[in-house]
C-alpha positions as CSV (number, residue, x, y, z in Angstrom):
1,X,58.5,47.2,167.9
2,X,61.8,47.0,169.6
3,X,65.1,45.9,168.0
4,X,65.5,42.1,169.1
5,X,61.7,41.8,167.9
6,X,62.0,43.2,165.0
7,X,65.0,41.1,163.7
8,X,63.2,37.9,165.1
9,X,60.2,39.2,163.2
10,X,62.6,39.7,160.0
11,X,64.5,36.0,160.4
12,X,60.7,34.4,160.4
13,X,59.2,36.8,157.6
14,X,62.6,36.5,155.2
15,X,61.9,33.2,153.5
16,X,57.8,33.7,152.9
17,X,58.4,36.7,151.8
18,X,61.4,36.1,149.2
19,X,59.2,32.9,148.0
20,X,55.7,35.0,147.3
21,X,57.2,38.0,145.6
22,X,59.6,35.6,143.3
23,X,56.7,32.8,142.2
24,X,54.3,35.3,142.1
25,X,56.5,37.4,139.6
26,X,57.8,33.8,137.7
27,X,54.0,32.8,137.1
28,X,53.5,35.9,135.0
29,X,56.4,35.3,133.2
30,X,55.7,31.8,132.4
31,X,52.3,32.1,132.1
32,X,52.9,35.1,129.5
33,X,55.5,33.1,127.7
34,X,52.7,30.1,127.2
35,X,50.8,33.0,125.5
36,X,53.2,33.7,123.3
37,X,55.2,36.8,124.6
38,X,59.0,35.7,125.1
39,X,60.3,38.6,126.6
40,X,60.2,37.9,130.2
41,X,61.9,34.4,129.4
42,X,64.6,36.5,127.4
43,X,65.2,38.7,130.3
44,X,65.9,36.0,132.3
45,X,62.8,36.5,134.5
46,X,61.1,33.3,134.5
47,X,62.9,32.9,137.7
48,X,63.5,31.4,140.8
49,X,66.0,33.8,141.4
50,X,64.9,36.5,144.0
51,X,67.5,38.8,142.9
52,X,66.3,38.5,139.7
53,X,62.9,40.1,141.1
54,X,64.4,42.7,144.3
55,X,62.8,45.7,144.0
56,X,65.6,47.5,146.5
57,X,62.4,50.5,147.9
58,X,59.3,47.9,147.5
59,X,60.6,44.4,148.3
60,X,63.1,45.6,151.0
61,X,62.8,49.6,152.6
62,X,59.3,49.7,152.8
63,X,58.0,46.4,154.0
64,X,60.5,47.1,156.9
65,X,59.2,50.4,157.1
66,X,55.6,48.7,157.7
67,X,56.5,45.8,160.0
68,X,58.4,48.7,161.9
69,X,55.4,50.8,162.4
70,X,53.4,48.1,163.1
71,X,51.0,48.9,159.9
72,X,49.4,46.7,157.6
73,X,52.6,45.0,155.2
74,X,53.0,45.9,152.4
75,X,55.5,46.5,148.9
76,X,56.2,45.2,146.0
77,X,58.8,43.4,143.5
78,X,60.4,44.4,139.9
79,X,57.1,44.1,137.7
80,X,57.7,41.7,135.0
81,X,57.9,42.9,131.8
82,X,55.0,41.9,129.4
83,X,53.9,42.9,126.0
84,X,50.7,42.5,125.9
85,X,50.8,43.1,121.9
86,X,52.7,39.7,122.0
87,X,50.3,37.6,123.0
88,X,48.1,36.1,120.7
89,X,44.9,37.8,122.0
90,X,46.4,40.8,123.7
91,X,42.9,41.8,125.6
92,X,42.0,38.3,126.7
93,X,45.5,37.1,127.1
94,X,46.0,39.9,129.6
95,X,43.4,38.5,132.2
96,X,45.5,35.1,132.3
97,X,48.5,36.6,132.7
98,X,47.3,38.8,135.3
99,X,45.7,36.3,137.4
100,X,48.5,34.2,137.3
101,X,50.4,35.8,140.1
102,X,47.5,36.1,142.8
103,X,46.8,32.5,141.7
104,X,50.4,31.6,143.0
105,X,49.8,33.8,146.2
106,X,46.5,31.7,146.5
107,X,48.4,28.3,146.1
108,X,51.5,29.5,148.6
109,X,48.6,30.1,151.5
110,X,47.4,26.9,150.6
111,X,50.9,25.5,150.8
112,X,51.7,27.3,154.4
113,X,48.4,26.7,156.2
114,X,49.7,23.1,155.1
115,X,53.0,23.6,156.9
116,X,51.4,25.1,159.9
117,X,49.2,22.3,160.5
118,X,52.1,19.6,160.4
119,X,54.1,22.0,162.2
120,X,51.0,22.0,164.8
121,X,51.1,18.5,165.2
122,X,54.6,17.8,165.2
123,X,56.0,16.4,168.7
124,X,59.2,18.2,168.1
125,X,58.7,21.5,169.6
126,X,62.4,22.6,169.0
127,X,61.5,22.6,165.0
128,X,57.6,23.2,165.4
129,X,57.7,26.9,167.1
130,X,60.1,28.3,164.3
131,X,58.2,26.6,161.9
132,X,54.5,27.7,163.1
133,X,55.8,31.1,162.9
134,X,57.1,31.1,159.9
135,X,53.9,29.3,158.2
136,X,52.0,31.9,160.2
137,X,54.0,34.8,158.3
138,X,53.7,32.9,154.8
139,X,50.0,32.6,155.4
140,X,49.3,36.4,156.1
141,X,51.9,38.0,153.6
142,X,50.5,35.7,150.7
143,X,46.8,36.6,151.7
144,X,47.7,40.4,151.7
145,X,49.6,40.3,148.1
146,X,46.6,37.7,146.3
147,X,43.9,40.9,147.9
148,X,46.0,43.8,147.5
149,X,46.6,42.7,143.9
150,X,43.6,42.0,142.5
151,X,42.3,45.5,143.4
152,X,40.7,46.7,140.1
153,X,43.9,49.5,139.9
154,X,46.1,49.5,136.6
155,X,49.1,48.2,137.2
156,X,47.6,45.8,139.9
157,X,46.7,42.9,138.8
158,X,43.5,43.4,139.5
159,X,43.3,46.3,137.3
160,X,44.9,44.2,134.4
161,X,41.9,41.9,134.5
162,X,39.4,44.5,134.7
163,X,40.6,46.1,131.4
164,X,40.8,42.8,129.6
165,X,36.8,42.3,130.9
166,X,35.9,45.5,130.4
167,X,34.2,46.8,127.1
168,X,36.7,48.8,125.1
169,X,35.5,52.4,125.5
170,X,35.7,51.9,129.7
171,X,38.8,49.5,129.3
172,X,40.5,52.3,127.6
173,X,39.5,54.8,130.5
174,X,40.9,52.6,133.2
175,X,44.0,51.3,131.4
176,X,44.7,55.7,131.4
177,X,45.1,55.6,135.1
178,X,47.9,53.0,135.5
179,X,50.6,56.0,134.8
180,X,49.1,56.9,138.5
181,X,48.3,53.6,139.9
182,X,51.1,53.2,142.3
183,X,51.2,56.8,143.2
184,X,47.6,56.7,144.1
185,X,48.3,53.1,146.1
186,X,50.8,54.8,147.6
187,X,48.5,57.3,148.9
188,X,46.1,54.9,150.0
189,X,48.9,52.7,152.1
190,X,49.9,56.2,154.1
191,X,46.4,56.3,155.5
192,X,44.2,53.7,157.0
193,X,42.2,53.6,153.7
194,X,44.3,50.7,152.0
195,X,43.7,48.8,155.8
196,X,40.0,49.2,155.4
197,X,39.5,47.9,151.7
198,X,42.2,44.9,152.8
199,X,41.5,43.9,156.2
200,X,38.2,42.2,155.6
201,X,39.2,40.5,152.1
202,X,42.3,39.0,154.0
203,X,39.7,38.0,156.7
204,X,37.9,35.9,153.9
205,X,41.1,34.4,152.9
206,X,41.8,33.5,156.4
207,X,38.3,31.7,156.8
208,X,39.0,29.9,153.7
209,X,42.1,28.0,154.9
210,X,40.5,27.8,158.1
211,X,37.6,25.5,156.7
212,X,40.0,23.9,154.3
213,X,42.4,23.0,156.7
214,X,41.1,23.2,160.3
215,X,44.1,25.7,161.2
């Protein structure tokens, strides 16, 4: 990707971006607060603040990194922080707050394939074509973070709700890899492993809005 494409790419991506890592990181504060654990809403991260949720390497470097080398996009934002001994049933509590970020993702595609088909049908073609394209990028980055994180990895998500589902004995054995969850992630986004557990769950996402909204 050249220079002049990659910033266009960048001025489209920007917004969509800053909106699905900041809602998705609110809704587990808030949902987490509803549960009784305060300490995301005292930290200030029940946000809509993006700077309140910036993670300089995952929300910035290395997404650029990925739309750079044309690979599948991905990073992260500032976790936030939950204690899960807070909430008034810690294991089943857990599942709820866990979900609740993906669940934004899940409503945000909703909300751009929206966009995109006003945008579509708009006669203005001076607001439509940046607006297409940034629907277009809103759609595909919140389909990659609702798949990515509901992998059943601790700290994904995904993970979180498989130990709260879990028995004890094989919850406990899971929740011991999330010291090497990202590292292993990591691993798997460097090779085309990550792109071949993704690509066909995104594809499903995609189908979904497609029969939901015609787009």
């Amino acid at each position: 990707m050249d220079i002049s494409a990659l910033i266009q790419t960048i001025s489209l991506a920007a917004i969509p971006v800053l909106f699905a890592i900041t809602l998705h990181e609110a809704a587990h504060g808030y949902v987490a607060r509803h549960f009784g654990d305060m300490t995301a809403y005292q930290l200030g991260r029940i946000s809509l603040n993006p700077l309140r949720h910036i993670d300089p390497v995952g929300t910035i470097a290395l997404p650029l990194l990925t739309l750079f080398l044309g690979g599948i996009l991905f990073g992260w934002a500032k976790p936030v922080p939950v204690n899960f001994g807070a909430l008034r049933h810690p294991k089943r509590d857990m599942m709820w707050v866990a979900l609740a970020g993906p669940a934004s993702n899940l409503l945000m595609a909703f909300g751009w394939a929206l966009v995109y088909k006003l945008a579509w049908s708009s006669p203005d073609n001076y607001f439509a074509e940046p607006m297409l394209g940034m629907a277009e990028w809103g759609i595909k980055i919140n389909a990659v973070l609702l798949v990515l994180n509901m992998l059943p990895l601790p700290p994904l998500d995904g993970g979180r709700v498989a130990v709260s589902l879990l028995p004890h004995r094989q919850a406990f054995q899971l929740a011991k890899l999330e010291p090497y969850g990202m590292f292993i992630l990591i691993f798997l986004a460097i090779t085309p492993v990550l792109g071949w557990v993704l690509s066909p769950l995104v594809r499903l996402v995609y189908q979904l809005l497609s029969v939901l909204f015609g787009i």
